[in-house]
C-alpha positions in Angstrom: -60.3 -38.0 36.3 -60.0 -34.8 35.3 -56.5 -32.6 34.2 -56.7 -29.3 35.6 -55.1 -26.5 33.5 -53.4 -23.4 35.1 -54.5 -20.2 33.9 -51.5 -18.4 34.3 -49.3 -21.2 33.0 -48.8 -20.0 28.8 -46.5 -21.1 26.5 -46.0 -17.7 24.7 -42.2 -16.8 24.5 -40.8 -13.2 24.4 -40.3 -11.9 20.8 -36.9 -12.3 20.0 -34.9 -8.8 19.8 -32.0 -7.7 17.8 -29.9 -5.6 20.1 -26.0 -5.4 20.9 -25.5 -7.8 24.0 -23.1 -6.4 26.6 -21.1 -9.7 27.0 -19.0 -10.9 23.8 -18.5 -8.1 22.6 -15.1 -7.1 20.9 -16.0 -3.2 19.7 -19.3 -2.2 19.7 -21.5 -5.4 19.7 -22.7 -5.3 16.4 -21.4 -8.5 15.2 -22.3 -10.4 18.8 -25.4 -9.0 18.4 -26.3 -10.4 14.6 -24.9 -13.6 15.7 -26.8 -14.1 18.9 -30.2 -13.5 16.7 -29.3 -15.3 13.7 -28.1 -18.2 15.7 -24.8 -18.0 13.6 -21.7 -17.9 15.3 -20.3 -14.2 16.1 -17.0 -15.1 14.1 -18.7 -15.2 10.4 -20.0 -11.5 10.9 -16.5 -10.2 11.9 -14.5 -12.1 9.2 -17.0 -10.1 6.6 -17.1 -6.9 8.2 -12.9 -7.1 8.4 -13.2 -8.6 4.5 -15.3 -5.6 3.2 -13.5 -3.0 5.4 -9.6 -4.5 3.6 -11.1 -4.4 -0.1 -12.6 -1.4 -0.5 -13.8 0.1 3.0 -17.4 -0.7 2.6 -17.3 -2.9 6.1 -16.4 0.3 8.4 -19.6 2.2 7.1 -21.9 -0.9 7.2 -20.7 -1.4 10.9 -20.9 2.2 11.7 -24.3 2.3 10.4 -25.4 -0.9 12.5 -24.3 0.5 15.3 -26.4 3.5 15.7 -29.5 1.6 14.2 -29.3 -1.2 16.5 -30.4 -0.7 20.2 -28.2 -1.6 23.2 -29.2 -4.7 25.3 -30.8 -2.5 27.8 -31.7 0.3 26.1 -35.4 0.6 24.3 -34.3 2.5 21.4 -31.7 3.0 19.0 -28.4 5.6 19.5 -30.0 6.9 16.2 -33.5 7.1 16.8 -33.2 8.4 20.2 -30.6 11.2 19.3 -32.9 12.2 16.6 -36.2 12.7 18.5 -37.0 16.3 19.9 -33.3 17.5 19.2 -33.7 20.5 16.5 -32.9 22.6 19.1 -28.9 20.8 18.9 -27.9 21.6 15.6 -24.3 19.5 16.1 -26.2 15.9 16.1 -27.8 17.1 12.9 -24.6 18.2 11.2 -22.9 15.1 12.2 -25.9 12.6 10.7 -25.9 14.7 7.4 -22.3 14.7 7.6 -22.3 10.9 8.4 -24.4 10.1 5.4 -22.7 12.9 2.3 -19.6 10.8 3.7 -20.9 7.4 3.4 -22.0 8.1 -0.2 -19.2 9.6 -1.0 -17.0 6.8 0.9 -19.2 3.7 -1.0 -18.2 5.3 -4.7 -14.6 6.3 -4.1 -12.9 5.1 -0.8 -9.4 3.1 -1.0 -8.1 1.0 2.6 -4.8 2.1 1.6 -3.9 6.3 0.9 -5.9 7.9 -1.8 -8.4 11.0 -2.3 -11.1 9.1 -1.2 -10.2 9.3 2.2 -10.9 12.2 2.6 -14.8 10.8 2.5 -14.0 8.7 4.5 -12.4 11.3 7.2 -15.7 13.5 6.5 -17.3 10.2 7.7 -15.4 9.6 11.2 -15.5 13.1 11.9 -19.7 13.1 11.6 -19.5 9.6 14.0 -17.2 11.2 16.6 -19.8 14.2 16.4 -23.0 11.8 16.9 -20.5 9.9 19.6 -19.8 12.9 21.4 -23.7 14.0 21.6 -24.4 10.4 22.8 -21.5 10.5 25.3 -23.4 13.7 27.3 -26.8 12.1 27.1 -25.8 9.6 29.5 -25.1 12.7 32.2 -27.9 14.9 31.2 -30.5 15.2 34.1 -34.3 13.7 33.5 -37.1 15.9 34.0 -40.3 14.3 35.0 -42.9 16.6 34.4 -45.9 15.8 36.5 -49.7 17.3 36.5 -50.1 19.9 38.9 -53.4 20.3 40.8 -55.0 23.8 39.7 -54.6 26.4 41.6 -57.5 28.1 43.7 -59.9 24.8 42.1 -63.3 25.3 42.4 -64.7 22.8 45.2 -68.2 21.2 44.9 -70.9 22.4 47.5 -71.5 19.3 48.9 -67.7 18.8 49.8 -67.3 22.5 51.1 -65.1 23.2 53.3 -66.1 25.6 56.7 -65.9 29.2 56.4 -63.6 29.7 59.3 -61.2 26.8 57.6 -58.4 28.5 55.7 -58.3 27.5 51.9 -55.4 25.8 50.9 -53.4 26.7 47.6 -51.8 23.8 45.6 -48.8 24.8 43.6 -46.7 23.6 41.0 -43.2 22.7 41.5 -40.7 24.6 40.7 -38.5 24.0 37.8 -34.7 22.6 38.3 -32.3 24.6 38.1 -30.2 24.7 35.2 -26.5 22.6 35.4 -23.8 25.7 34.7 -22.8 25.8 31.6 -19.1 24.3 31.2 -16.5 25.8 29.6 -15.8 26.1 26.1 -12.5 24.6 24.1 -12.7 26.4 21.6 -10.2 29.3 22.4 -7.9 27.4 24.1 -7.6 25.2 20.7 -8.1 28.0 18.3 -5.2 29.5 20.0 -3.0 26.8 20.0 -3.4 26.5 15.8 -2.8 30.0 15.6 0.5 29.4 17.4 1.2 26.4 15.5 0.7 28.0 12.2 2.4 30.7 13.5 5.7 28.5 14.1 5.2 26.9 10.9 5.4 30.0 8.8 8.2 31.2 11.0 10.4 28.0 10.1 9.9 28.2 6.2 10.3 32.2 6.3 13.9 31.5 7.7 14.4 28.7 5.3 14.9 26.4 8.4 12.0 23.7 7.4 10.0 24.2 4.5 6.1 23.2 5.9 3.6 21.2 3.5 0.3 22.6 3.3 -1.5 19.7 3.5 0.5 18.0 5.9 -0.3 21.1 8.2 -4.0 20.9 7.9 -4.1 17.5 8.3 -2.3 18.1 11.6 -4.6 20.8 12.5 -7.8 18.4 11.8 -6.0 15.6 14.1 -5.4 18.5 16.9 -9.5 19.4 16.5 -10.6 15.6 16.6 -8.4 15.0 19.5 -9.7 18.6 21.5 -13.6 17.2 20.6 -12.8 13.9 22.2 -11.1 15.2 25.2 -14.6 17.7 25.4 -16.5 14.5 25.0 -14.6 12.9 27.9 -15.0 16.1 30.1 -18.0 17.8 29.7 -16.9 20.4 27.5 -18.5 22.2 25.0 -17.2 21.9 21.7 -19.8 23.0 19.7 -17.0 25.6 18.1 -14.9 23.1 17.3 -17.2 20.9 15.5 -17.1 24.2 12.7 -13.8 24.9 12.9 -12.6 20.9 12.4 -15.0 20.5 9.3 -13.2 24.2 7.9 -10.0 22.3 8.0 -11.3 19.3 6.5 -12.5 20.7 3.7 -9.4 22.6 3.3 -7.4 19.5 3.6 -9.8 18.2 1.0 -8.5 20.7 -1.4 -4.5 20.8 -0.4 -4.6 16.7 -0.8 -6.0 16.3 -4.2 -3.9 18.7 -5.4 -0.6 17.3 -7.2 1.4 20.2 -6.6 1.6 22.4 -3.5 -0.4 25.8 -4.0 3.6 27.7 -3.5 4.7 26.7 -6.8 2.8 29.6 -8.4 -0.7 31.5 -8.6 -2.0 33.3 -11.5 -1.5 32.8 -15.6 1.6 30.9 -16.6 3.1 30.0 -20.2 6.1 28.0 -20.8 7.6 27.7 -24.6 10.5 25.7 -25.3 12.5 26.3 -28.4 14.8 23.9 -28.5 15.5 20.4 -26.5 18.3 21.7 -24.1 15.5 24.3 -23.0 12.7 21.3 -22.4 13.0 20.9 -18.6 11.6 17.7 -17.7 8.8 18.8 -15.0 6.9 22.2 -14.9 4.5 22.7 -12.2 2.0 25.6 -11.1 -0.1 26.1 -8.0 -3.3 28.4 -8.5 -3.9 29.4 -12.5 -3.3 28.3 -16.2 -0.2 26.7 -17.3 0.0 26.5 -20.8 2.8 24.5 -21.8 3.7 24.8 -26.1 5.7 22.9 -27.6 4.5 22.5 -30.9 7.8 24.4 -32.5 9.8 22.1 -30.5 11.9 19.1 -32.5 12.2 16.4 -30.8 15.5 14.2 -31.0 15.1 10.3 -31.6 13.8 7.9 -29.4 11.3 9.1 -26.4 11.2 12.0 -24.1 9.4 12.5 -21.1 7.5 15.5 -20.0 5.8 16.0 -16.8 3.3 19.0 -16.4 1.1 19.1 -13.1 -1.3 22.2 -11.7 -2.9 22.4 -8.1 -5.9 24.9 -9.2 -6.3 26.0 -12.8 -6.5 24.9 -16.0 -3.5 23.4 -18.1 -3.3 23.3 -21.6 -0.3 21.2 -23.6 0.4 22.0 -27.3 2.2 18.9 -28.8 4.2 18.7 -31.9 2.3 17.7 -35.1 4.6 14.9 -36.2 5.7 13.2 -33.3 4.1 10.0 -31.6 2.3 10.7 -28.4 1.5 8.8 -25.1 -0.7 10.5 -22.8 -1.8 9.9 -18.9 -3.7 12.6 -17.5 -5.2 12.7 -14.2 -7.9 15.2 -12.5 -8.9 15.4 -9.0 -11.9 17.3 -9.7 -12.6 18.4 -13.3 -12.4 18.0 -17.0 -9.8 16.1 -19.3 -9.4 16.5 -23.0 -7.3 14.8 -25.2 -7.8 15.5 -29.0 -11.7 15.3 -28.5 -11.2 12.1 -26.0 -12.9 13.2 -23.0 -13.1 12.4 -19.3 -14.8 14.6 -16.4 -15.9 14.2 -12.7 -13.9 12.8 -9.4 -10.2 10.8 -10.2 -10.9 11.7 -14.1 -8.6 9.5 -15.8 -7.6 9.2 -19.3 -5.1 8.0 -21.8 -4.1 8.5 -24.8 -1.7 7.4 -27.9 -1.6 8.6 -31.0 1.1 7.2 -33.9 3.6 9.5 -35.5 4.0 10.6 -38.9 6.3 7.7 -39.7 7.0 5.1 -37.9 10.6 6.3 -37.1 8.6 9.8 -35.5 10.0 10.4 -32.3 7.7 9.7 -29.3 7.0 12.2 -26.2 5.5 10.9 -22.9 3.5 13.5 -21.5 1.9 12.9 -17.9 -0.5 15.5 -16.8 -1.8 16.1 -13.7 -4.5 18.3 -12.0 -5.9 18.6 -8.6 -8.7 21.1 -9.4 -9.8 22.2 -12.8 -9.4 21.0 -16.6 -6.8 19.2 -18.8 -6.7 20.1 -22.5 -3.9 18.3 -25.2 -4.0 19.1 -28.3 -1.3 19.4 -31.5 0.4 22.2 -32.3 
């Protein structure tokens, strides 16, 4: 007795596939996804994407970046891969990947969960996803052409297959193209128009001493009123292309006005403050845009310890101590250069301090904070 085998019968199973399942999904099916093809409960992925995003951030990117990497359940190819192919001719998906990863390198080396300059990388970052988000969110309605091989036209025809003189020849022609979906219209002027009346307000307010506006407050509003005029685009078919320039303008700008420790009204150009005696120390001196040197190296202190606070938006500032006095130093700078007596910082969130001993050990002590948003920091003894 013989078994007999069925051909078609095999035991081959389907390669497994790493894609973001539809059902159990919480967000965008990242971590449903890794689970299902890992055989590891969903649960353990979201606990460390939520771990990484408390301590430093680092789990928004990472699930950012798996999300356009990995495919949906029923789609062959990735958001990224497929928004990437054949579309130099749509510069916005372009500027929102690049912008997507100068923020994420950014974001890894100097993004905070809670408030701090580096999230402004990581607002440089979500502004390049909603960009990539609203390109994918108009691929879903964008016709599919089929291009198809015409028949040539006027073909020649083989002799034996000829057709009779008195039949009429026929013509096969290619079909013509579809016509092109009307263009929709643009946000961009309604939105620019609405900032400009905003700003307008604003101005009108601290002119009249009714509210006094901060600067970067008011951009930051202005990049929340762009983000929020792309999405609505997104969700109806606008174009926002515009927009898309005009929100990463204010982001910069808000770049600048938030590392900056002082707003940019507290003074622009060169600026030089010397004390000559203690009841004309003021305990804070701030400039917006310029040098600030502060001198106090013919100043005698009294007893004890006295603090000084000197902060600059833009600029340069330059503090002359006394030569006989201890000294305690913090200095900060957003962006630039620190110097304290030949101790030396530079680069983004410079940070350095300082102390130095007195002549005796009675000397009196000065406490001298420095800040900077922009520029450089130089100490040095008078």
């Amino acid at each position: 007795m013989s078994d007999t085998i069925d051909p078609t019968t095999t035991d081959d199973a389907p390669p497994r596939r790493l894609v973001r399942p539809t059902d159990g999904r919480l967000l965008g099916g990242v971590a449903a996804g890794l689970g299902r093809y890992f055989d590891v409960n969903p649960l353990v992925y979201r606990i460390a994407f939520a771990a990484l995003a408390l301590v430093g951030g680092t789990g928004l990117l990472l699930y950012l970046a798996a999300w356009l990497v990995i495919p949906g359940e029923h789609d062959d190819e990735s958001i990224a891969v497929e928004a990437l192919r054949g579309r130099r001719d749509q510069p916005w998906l372009l500027v929102g990947v690049g912008l997507l990863a100068f923020g994420a390198l950014f974001a890894l080396s100097e993004v905070h969960f809670w408030p701090g300059t580096g999230n402004v990388w990581l607002a440089a970052t979500l502004v390049g996803g909603a960009i990539v988000w609203w390109h994918v969110s108009q691929r879903a309605d964008r016709p599919r052409v089929v291009q198809t091989a015409a028949a040539p036209v006027d073909a020649a025809v083989p002799a034996d297959d000829a057709a009779p003189a008195d039949q009429a020849t026929t013509r096969v022609q290619a079909p013509p193209p579809p016509p092109r979906p009307p263009k929709k219209p643009s946000l961009f002027a309604p939105v620019l128009g609405a900032l400009f009346a905003a700003a307008g307000l604003f101005g009108l307010l601290a002119v009249l001493d009714i509210y006094d506006v901060d600067v970067a407050a008011a951009l930051a509003a202005g990049v929340v009123i762009v983000g929020a005029a792309i999405a609505f685009g997104a969700l109806t078919q606008r174009r926002v292309g515009g927009l898309v320039f005009l929100g990463l303008l204010l982001l910069a700008a808000f770049a600048a006005a938030a590392i900056t420790p002082v707003s940019v009204g507290a003074g622009v150009g060169e600026k030089t403050e010397r004390p000559r005696t203690v009841a004309a120390l003021h305990s804070s001196y701030e400039h917006g845009i310029g040098d600030l040197e502060l001198d106090l190296g013919g100043l005698t202190l009294p007893a004890g310890t006295t603090s000084v606070d000197a902060s600059v938006g833009i600029g340069k500032l330059v503090v002359t101590v006394p030569q006989d006095v201890a000294v305690v130093i913090d200095a900060h700078a957003g962006v630039g250069s620190i110097d304290l007596m030949g101790a030396r910082d530079d680069g983004v969130d410079a940070d350095r301090q300082l102390t130095l001993p007195g002549s005796t050990p009675n000397a009196p002590m000065l406490d001298l904070e420095a800040d900077i948003g922009v520029g450089d920091i130089q100490v040095q003894r008078g």
